[in-house]
Structure formats: structure tokens, C-alpha cells
C-alpha positions as CSV (number, residue, x, y, z in Angstrom):
1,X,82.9,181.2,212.7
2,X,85.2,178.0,212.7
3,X,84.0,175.1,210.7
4,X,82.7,173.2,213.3
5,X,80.4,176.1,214.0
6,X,79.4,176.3,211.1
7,X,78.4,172.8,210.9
8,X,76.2,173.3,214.2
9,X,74.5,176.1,212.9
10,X,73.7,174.0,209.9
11,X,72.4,171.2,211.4
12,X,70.3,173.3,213.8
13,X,68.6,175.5,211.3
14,X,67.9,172.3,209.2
15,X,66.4,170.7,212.4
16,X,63.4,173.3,211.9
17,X,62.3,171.5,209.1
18,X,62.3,168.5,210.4
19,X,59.3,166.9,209.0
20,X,59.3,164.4,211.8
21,X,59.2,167.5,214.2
22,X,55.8,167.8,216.3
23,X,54.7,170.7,218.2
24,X,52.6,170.7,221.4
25,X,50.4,173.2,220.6
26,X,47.9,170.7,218.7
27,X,46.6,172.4,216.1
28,X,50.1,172.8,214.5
29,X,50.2,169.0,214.2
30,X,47.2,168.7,212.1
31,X,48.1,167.8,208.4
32,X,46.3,170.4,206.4
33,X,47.4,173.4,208.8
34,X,49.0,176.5,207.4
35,X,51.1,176.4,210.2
36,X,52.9,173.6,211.3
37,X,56.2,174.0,213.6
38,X,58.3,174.1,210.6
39,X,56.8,177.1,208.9
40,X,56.9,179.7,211.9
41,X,56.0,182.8,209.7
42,X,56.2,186.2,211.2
43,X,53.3,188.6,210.5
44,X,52.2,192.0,212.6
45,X,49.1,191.6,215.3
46,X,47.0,193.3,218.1
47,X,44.2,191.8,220.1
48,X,41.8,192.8,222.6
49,X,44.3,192.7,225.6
50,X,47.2,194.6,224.2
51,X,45.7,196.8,221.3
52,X,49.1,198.0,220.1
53,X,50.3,196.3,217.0
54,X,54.0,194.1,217.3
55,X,55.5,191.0,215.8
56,X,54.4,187.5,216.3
57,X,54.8,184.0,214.6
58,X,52.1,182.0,213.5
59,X,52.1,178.8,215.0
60,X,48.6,175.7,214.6
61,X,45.7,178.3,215.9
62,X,48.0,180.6,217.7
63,X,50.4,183.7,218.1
64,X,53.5,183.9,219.9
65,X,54.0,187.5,220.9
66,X,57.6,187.7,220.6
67,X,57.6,190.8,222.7
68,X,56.7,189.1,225.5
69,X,58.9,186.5,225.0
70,X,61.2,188.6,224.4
71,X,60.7,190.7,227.6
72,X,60.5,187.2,229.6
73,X,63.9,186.5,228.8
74,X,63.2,183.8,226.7
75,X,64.0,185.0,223.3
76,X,67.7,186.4,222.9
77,X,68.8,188.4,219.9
78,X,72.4,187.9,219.1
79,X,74.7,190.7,220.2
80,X,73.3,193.9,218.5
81,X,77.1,195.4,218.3
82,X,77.7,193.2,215.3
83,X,74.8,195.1,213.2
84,X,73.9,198.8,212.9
85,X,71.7,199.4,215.9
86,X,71.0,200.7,219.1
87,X,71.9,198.6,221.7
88,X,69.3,200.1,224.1
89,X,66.5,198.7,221.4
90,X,67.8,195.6,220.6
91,X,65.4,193.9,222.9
92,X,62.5,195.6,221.6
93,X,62.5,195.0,218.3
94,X,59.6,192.8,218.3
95,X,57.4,195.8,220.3
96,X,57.1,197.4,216.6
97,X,54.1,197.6,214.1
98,X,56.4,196.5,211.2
99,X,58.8,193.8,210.9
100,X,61.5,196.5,209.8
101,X,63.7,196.3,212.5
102,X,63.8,192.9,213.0
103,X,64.8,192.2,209.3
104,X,67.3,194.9,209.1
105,X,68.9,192.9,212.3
106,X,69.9,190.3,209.3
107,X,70.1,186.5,208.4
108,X,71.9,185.1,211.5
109,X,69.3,186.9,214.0
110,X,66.5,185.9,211.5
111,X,67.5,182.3,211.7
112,X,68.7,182.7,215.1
113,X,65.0,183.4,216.0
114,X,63.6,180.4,214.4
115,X,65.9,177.9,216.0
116,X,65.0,179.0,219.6
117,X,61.0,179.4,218.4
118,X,61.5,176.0,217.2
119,X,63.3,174.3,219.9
120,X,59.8,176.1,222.2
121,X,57.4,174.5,220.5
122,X,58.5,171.5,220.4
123,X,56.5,169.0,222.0
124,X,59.5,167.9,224.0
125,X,60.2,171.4,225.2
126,X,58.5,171.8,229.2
127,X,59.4,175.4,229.3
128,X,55.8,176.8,227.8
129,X,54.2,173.8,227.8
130,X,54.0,173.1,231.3
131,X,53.1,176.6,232.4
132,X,50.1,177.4,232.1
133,X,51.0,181.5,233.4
134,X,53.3,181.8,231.0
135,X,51.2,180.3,228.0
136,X,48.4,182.4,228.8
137,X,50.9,185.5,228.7
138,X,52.9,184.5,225.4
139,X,49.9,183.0,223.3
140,X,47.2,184.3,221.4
141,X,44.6,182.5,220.0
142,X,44.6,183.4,215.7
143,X,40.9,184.0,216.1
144,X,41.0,186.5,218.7
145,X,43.7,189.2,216.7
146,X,43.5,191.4,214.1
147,X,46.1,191.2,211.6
148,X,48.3,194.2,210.1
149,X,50.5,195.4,207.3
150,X,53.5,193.4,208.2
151,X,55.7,196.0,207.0
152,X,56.5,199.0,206.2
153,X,57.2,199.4,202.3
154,X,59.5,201.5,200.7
155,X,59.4,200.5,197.4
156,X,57.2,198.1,195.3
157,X,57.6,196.7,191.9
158,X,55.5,194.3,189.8
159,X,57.3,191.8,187.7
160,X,55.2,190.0,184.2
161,X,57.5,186.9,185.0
162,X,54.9,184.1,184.0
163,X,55.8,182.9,180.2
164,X,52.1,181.5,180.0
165,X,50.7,184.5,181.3
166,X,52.2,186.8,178.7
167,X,51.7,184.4,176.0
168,X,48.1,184.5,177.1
169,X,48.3,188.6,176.6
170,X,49.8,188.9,173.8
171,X,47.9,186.2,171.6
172,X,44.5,188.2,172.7
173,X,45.7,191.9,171.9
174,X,48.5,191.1,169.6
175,X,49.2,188.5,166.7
176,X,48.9,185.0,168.5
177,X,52.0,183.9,166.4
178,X,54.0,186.8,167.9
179,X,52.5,186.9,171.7
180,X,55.6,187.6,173.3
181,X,57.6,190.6,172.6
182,X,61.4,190.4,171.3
183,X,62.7,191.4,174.9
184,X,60.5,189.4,177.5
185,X,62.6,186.4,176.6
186,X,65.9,188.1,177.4
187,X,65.0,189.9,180.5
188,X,62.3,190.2,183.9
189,X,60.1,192.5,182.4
190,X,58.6,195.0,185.5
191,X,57.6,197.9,186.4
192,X,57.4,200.3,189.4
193,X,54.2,200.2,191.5
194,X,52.4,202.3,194.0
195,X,53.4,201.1,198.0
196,X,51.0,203.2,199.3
197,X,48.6,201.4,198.5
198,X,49.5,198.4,199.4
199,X,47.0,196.3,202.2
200,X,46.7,193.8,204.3
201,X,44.3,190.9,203.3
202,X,40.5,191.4,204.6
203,X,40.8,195.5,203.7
204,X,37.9,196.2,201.3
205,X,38.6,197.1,197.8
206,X,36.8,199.6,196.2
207,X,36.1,199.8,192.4
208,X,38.1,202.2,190.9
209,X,36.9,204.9,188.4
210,X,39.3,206.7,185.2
211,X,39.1,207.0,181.7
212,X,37.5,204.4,179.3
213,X,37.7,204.2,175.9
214,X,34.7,202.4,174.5
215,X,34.6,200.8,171.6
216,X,34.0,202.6,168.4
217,X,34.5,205.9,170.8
218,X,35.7,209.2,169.2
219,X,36.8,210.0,172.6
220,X,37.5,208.6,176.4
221,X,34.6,208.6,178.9
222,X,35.3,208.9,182.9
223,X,33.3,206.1,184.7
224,X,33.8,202.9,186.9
225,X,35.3,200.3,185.8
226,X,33.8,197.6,184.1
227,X,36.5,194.8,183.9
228,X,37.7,194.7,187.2
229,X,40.3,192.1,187.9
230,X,43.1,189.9,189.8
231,X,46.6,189.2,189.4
232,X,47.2,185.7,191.7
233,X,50.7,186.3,192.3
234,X,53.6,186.0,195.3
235,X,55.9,189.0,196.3
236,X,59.2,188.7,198.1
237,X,60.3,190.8,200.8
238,X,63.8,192.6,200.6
239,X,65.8,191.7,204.0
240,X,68.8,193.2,202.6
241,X,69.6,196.1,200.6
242,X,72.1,197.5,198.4
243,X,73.5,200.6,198.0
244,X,72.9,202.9,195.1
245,X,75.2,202.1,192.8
246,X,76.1,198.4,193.8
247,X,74.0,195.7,191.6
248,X,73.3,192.2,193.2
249,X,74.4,189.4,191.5
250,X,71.9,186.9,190.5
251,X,73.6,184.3,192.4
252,X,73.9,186.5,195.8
253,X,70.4,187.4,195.1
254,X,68.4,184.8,197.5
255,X,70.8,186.0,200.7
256,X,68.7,189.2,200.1
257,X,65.4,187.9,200.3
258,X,64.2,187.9,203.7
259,X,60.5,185.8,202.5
260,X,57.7,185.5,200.3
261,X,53.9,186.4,200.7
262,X,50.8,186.0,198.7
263,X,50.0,188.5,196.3
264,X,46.5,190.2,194.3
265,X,47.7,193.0,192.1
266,X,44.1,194.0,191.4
267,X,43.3,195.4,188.1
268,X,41.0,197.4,186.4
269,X,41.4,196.2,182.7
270,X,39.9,198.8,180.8
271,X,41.2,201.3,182.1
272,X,44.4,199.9,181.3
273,X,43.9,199.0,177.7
274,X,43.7,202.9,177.5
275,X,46.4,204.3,179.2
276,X,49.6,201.5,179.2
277,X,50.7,203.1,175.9
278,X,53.5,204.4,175.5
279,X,54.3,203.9,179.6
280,X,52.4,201.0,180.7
281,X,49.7,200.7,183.4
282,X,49.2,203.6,185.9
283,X,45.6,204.4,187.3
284,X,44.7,200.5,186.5
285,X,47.2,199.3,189.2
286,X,47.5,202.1,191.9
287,X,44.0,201.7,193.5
288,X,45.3,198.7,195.5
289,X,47.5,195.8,196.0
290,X,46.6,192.9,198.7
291,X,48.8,190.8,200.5
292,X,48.7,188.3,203.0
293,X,49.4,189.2,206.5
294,X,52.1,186.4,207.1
295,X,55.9,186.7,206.0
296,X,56.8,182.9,205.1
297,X,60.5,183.1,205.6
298,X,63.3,181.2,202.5
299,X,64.4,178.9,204.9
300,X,60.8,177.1,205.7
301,X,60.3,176.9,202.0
302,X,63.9,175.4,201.5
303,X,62.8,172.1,201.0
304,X,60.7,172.9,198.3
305,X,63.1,174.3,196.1
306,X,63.1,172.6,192.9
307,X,64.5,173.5,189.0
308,X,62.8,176.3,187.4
309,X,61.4,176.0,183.8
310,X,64.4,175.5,181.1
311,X,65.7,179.6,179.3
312,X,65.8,179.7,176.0
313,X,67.6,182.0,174.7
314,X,70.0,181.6,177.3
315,X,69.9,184.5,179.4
316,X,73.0,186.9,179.6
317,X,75.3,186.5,182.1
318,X,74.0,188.9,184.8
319,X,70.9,186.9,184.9
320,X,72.7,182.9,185.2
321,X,72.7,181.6,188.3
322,X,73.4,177.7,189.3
323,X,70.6,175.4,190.7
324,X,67.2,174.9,191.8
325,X,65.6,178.8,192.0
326,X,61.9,177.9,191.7
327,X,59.5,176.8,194.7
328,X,57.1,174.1,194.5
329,X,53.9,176.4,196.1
330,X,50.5,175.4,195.3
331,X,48.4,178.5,194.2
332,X,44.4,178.2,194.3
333,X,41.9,181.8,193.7
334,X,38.2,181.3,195.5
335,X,35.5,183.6,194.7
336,X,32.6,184.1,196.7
337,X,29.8,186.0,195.2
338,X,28.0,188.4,198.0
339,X,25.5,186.4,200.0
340,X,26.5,183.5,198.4
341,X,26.6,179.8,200.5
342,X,30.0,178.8,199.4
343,X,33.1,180.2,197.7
344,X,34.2,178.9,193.8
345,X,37.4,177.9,193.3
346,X,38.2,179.3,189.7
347,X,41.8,179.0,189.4
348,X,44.3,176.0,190.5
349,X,48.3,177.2,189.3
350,X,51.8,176.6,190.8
351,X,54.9,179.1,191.6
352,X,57.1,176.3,190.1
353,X,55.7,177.6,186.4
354,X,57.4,181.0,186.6
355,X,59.6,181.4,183.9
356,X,61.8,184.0,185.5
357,X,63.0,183.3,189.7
358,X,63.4,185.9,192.1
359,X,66.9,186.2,191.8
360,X,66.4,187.0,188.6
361,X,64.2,189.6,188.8
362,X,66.2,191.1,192.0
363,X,69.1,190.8,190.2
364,X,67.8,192.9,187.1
365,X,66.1,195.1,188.9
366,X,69.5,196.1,190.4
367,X,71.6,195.8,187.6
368,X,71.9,199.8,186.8
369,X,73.0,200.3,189.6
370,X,69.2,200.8,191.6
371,X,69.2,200.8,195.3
372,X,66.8,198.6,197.5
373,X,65.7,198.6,201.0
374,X,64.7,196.2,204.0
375,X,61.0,195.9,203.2
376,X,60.8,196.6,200.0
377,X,58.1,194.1,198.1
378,X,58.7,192.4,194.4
379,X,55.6,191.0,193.2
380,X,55.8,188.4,190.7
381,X,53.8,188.9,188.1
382,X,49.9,187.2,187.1
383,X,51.4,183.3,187.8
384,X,49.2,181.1,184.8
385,X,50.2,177.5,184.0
386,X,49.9,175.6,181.0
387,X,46.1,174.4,181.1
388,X,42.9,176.4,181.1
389,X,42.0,176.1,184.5
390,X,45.7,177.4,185.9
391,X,45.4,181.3,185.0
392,X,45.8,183.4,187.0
393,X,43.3,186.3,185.7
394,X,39.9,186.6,184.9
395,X,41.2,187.9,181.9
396,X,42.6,184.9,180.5
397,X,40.4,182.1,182.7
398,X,37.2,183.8,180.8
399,X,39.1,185.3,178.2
400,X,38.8,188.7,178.1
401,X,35.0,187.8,178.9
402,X,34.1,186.0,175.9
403,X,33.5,182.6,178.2
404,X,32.7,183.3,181.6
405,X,33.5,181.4,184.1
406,X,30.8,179.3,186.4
407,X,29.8,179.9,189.8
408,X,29.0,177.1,191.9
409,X,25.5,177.2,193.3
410,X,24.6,179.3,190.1
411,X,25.2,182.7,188.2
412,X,28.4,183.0,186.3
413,X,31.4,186.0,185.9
414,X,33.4,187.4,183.3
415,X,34.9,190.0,185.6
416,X,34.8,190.7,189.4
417,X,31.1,192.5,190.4
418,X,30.4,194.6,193.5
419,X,30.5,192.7,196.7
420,X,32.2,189.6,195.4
421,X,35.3,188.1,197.7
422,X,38.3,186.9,195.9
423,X,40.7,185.0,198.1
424,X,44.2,183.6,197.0
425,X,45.7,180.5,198.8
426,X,49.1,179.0,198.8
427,X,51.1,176.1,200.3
428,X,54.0,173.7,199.5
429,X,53.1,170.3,200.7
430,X,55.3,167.8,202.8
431,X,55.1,164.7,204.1
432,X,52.1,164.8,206.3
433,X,52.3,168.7,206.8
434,X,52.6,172.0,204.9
435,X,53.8,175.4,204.3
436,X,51.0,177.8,204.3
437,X,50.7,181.4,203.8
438,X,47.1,182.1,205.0
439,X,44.7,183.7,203.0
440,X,44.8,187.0,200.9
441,X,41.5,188.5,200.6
442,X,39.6,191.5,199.2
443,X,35.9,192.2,199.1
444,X,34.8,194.7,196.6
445,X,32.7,198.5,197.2
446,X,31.5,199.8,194.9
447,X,32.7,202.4,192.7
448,X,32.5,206.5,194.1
449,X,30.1,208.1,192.0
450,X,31.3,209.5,188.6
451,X,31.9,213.5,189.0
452,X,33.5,213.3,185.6
């Protein structure tokens, strides 16, 4: 691509995020919607009239089946014979229950898409607008679908990436004056979870049962848990792998990040207290992981970039990288207690508090060598600021139950109880609109009854 080009493409992909840029679907216009024009995330839905799961963008109230838009001729993927894939399914990428295919298509087709989605949506744009046929055919009201899975996950892995978080951790199990371990300073600490189990928001939880060791116990018990839990966290979405072998380097990391959702890496605490040593958490963590049904995309959150928290030590040279790596997201947790009136909001945090940035923890993850794949989710870590009311566990907000926290409308909760909702929310906010991700929900069953 000559320079010119270049500078085209540029100014094209930054007219998206125009914050001056209206829509004339009217619900994307309204300041405190999750999805204005310039957010456009892709997420996986069906609905009543066509009950077979494919891609669409969230856009005000609505879908855009990109399908059918697709399949109207107005939505072109770049020339196929550039990438690895079949010519004869280019077009029908976006007929797919998983956003796969599409992300393995790469960058250019990625941003490719949102410049014409952009361009009609735009208020000044007749070509939807004006017929009403068409409309009916391409749009679906939010209401009306049901949202899936956006993906298909390979691989998933949980980072413990939040400085305050840890400190929290380690000042309530360990020595306070030593919270942190010698290593979490030099390096994203993670570990490798369970995709399987891996949901889309408003799937029901159940409580998990596994060992327990009470206190003053000879001996483990098998029952449900008892301190049942969140993790508010973000994941990012691999949209470009590497091969076994071939680390990414921390400053090539972003290019590999296709975009970020919201996160609950539910928990059941006791059961982890007993088992993490010598290997970490197992049982506690594979019962279930929520995440929102919505893909926000690096480029709508582009103008939210800002400096992550200063590294000290300074980190080795695999893990520099120059420039802004954090996001300025604003992170709330609601909890609605079963036939409760009204939700509590117990937790208020931001993303820009994480001590170590995606690239980082891509970049780590890699470093020996491991391979990763298109789809593959990285989950942050429990995301806890500096003040009380910023954690981002039950743990630490009632710490480790010793103040629990208040419900409005009455009753109170030390750690999540049968038929409670928890539901994380996140946004960056611009200048009279934002970048939302929707919500991430999870109700809670009970337990199975205990055969052990």
C-alpha cells in the first residue's frame, strides 16, 4: 500500500470514532447508550425469524445481521486470496455461530468492516435509512434475540494482573508486610483455565460442590461451597496467533488482539484455600466463567488509551513496550438478591488500575515459545483499585467475610447466596457518548446434593 493509501485508510478508520458522528438509528444517539455508532461490537445472535445463530453488530437498540447484509451485496470482504481461505466461503463468513472465521480473515477485513458499517449508519447515509424493506430485513431489535457464545475458545488463561488485588490476598493469608510474592513484580503471573466452561452472560451458575477443609478439621469434608465468589475482570480475544515456537513481542502484542469483553471468573473460595497448594486453583475455577456476549473491538477503545500504572522494578526487556497500554474503562458489580426490588451496586473500579497490560501478559504468555489461536480468551485477573469500595471480590470488599457488605433495601452478604444475580458493567466515556460492553450476568442454583 503506497503512502497515500495508507493515509486514506487512516483517516477513514479514525472517522469511526468520530465523536461528532450521529447515527440514524436513534437509540444509538442517546448519551448513556452502550452502543453508540462508534463502538459497533460484534457479538453472536438468533431470533425468532431466523433461529440459526450468526454474527451481528450492536448498534443503539438493534442488530445488524451481517449475513444479510452481506448476502444483499452491501457488505464486501476484501479479496479472500490475500488470507488463508476458501474463496467459495468468503461471503459467508458472517452465516457462522462463532466469530472465528471472521477474525481469522485479519485486521484489514476487521477494520475493513467497521468503516463500511460506519459509513451505514450514519445518519447521512440513505441506503438503509430510507428503505424501510431493507431495514426490516437487515435489523433486529436487541430485545427480540437471544445472545450466544461469541466464539469458539480454544484456549483460556487467567492472569492475577491487579497490584491491589494481590496485595489485598496476600496481606489476608500471608504477612501483610510481605503481600506480594518475590516474582509478581517481575512478571504476569497466570494460569491455565478451563474453556469449556466458559458462558455467555444470562447462563445460570450453579454452586459448585468439592472438598473443604474446615477449620480445626483433622481431615477434608465434600460439600457445597460456602464462600462462593466473583472475579470482576476483562478478557481479550486472540485475533492472531503464533506458531509454536515463535514468541510475540510485547510491542507487536496489541496487533494480536482482536478485542476485549467483560469478564466473572467465578470462584468458590474454600475450596480453593484447600487445593491451590502446591499447583494453584483447580476445582474452584472450572465450574464456570461468564462473559459478555459482545466483542468490543481495539480500535473503538483507541481513544481511551492512556499510561498504565508506573513498573518498579523495571520489568525485563521482553516485557517493555513504549506508550500508553492501559484503557480508561469504567468497571461497576450489581448484585441483586432473589426477589429483591432493585440491584446493589457493591463495587465501582477501573481497567486503567492494572498493573500489568495485555501486551504484557500476551507477550509472557508466549515467551517459551507457547502457541495461541484466533479465539483464544486472556482474562485479566480480579481488577481492585486503591480504595475500599473499588475491589473487585467479595473477598476483599467484605474481607474474607469479616465485614459484610450492605444490601440496599435490607439484608446484607459476605459471600454470593443461592439465587442472587451478580452483573458486571463496563464503559469508557466520551464526550457525550460511550463505549459499552453490555452486561455480564450470572444467577446462582443451587448446589447438586452432596453424594460425598
Amino acid at each position: 500500500m503506497s503512502a497515500a493509501s495508507e493515509q486514506q485508510a487512516a483517516a477513514a478508520l479514525a472517522a469511526t470514532r468520530d465523536p461528532s458522528r450521529r447515527s440514524w438509528i436513534d437509540a444509538a444517539n442517546d448519551p448513556a447508550c452502550d452502543f453508540p455508532i462508534q463502538n459497533l461490537p460484534f457479538g453472536i445472535f438468533s431470533h425468532p425469524g431466523n433461529t440459526t445463530p450468526r454474527v451481528g453488530v450492536a448498534i443503539g437498540d438493534q442488530i445488524v445481521d451481517l449475513a444479510a447484509l452481506s448476502d444483499a451485496g452491501l457488505l464486501i470482504l476484501p479479496d479472500p486470496s490475500a488470507v488463508d481461505f476458501d474463496v467459495t466461503n468468503a461471503a459467508r463468513v458472517f452465516a457462522n455461530p462463532a466469530l472465528n472465521d471472521f477474525i481469522a480473515l485479519g485486521r484489514d477485513t476487521w477494520r475493513g468492516v467497521r468503516k463500511q458499517l460506519s459509513a451505514l449508519l450514519s445518519s447521512g447515509n440513505a441506503t438503509l435509512r430510507d428503505n424501510e424493506a431493507l431495514r426490516e430485513s437487515m435489523l433486529v431489535p436487541i430485545a427480540e434475540a437471544t445472545l450466544h457464545l461469541p466464539l469458539q475458545i480454544p484456549g483460556y488463561t487467567d492472569f492475577y494482573s491487579s497490584k491491589e488485588h494481590a496485595t489485598n490476598v496476600g496481606a489476608m493469608f500471608r504477612d501483610p508486610k510481605n503481600a506480594l510474592l518475590p516474582n509478581w513484580s517481575e512478571m504476569p503471573i497466570g494460569y491455565n483455565g478451563r474453556a469449556s466452561s466458559v458462558v455467555v452472560s444470562g447462563t445460570p451458575v450453579r454452586r459448585p460442590n468439592g472438598q473443604l477443609k474446615l477449620p480445626d478439621a483433622d481431615r477434608p469434608v465434600y460439600g457445597a461451597c460456602r464462600k462462593l465468589d466473583i472475579e470482576l475482570e476483562t478478557g481479550f480475544v486472540i485475533g492472531r496467533g503464533n506458531s509454536l515456537g515463535e514468541p510475540i513481542g510485547c510491542e507487536d502484542a496489541e496487533d494480536h488482539i482482536f478485542g476485549m469483553v467483560l469478564l466473572n471468573d467465578w470462584s468458590a473460595r474454600d475450596i480453593q484455600q484447600w487445593e491451590y497448594v502446591p499447583l494453584g486453583p483447580f476445582n474452584a475455577k472450572t465450574f464456570a466463567t461468564t462473559i459478555s456476549p459482545w466483542v468490543v473491538t481495539l480500535d473503538a477503545l483507541e481513544p481511551f488509551r492512556v499510561a498504565q500504572p508506573a513498573q518498579d522494578p523495571q520489568p525485563l526487556p521482553y516485557l517493555r513496550h513504549a506508550g500508553a497500554h492501559a484503557f480508561d474503562v469504567s468497571l461497576e458489580v450489581e448484585l441483586r438478591a432473589e426477589g429483591a426490588a432493585a440491584s446493589t451496586t457493591i463495587s465501582r473500579t477501573n481497567f486503567r488500575h492494572m498493573y500489568w497490560t495485555m501486551a504484557q501478559q500476551l507477550a509472557h504468555h508466549t515467551v517459551s515459545g507457547c502457541n495461541t489461536r484466533v479465539g483464544d480468551l486472556m482474562g485479566s485477573g480480579t481488577i481492585s483499585g486503591p480504595t475500599d469500595g473499588s475491589f473487585g471480590s467479595l473477598l476483599e470488599l467484605t474481607w474474607n467475610g469479616q465485614k459484610p457488605v450492605a444490601l440496599d433495601g435490607g439484608g446484607k452478604r459476605s459471600f454470593i447466596e443461592d439465587g442472587d444475580e451478580l452483573t458486571l458493567k463496563g464503559w469508557c466515556q466520551g464526550n457525550g457518548y460511550r463505549i459499552g460492553f453490555g452486561a455480564c450476568a450470572g444467577r446462582i442454583l443451587p448446589a447438586h446434593p452432596a453424594q460425598g
